[in-house]
C-alpha positions as CSV (number, residue, x, y, z in Angstrom):
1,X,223.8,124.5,-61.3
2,X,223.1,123.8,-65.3
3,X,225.3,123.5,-67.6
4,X,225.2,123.7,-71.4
5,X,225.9,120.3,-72.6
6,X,225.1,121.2,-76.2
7,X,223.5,124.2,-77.4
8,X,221.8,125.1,-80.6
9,X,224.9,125.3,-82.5
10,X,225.0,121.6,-81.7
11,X,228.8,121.8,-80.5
12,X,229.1,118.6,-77.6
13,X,230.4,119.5,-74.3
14,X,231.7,115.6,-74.3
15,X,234.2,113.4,-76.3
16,X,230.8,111.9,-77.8
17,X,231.8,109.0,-79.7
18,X,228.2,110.0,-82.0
19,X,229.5,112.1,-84.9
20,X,227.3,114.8,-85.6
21,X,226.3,114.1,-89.3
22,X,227.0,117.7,-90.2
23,X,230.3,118.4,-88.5
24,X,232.5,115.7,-87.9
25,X,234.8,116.5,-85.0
26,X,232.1,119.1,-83.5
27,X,232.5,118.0,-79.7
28,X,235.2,119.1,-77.3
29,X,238.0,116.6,-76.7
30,X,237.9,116.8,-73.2
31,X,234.7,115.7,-71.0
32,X,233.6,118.4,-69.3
33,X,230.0,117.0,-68.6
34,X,231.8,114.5,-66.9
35,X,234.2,116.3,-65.0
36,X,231.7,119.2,-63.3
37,X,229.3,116.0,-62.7
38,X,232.1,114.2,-60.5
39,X,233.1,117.9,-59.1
40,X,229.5,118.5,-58.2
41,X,228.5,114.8,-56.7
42,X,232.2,115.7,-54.7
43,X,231.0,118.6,-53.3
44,X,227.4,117.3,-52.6
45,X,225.9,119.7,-55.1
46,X,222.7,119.4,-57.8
47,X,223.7,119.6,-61.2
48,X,221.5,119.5,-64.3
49,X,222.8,119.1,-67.9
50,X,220.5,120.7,-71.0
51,X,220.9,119.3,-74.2
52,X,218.8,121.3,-77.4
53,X,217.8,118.4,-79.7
54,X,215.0,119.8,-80.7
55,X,217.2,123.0,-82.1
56,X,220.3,122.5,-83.8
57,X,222.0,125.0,-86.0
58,X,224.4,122.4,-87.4
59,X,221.4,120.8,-89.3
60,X,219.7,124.4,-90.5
61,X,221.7,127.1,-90.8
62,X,220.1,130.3,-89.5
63,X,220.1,133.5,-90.5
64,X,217.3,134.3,-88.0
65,X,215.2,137.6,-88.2
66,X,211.7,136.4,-87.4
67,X,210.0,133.8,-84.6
68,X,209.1,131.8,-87.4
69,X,212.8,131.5,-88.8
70,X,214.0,130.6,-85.1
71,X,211.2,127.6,-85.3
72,X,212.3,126.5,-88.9
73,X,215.8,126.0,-87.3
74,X,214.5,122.8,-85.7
75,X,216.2,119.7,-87.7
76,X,213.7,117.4,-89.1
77,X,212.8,115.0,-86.3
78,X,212.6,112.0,-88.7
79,X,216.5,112.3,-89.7
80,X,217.8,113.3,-86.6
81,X,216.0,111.3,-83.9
82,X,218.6,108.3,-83.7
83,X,221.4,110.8,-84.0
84,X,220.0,112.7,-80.7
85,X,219.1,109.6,-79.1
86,X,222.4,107.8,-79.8
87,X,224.2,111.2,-78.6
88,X,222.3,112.0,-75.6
89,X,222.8,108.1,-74.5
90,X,226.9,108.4,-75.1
């Protein structure tokens, strides 16, 4: 199974203790990574996590109405690369 860690609206899955920059408290308070993770290894199971860095809607707004507009949602990878990097490692 996969499970949606973070998605573009850059809401954590996981009591990260890396503040998104945007939205301060945007991360559930419960660790449900970490729970289905220990569920799945339990059970003997596969389990893959995505996490969108490279789209964030917390950093760019949308409205979105073209391809291109989907594309410009990406946060510049110059101001958000430690943030991502720090998140994704917590």
């Amino acid at each position: 199974m996969v499970l949606v860690g973070k998605h573009h609206d850059g809401y954590a899955l996981w009591p990260t203790s890396v503040a998104n920059p945007n939205r301060p408290g945007w991360n559930a308070p419960r660790d449900f990574v970490g729970e289905l993770a220990d569920a799945s290894r339990a059970r003997c199971m596969r389990l893959g996590v995505y996490y969108s860095g490279g789209i964030d809607w917390s950093f760019k707004a949308p409205p979105i109405a073209t391809l291109l507009d989907f594309l410009d949602t990406a946060p510049p990878a110059r101001s958000t690369r430690r943030y991502v990097e720090a998140q994704y490692a917590s």
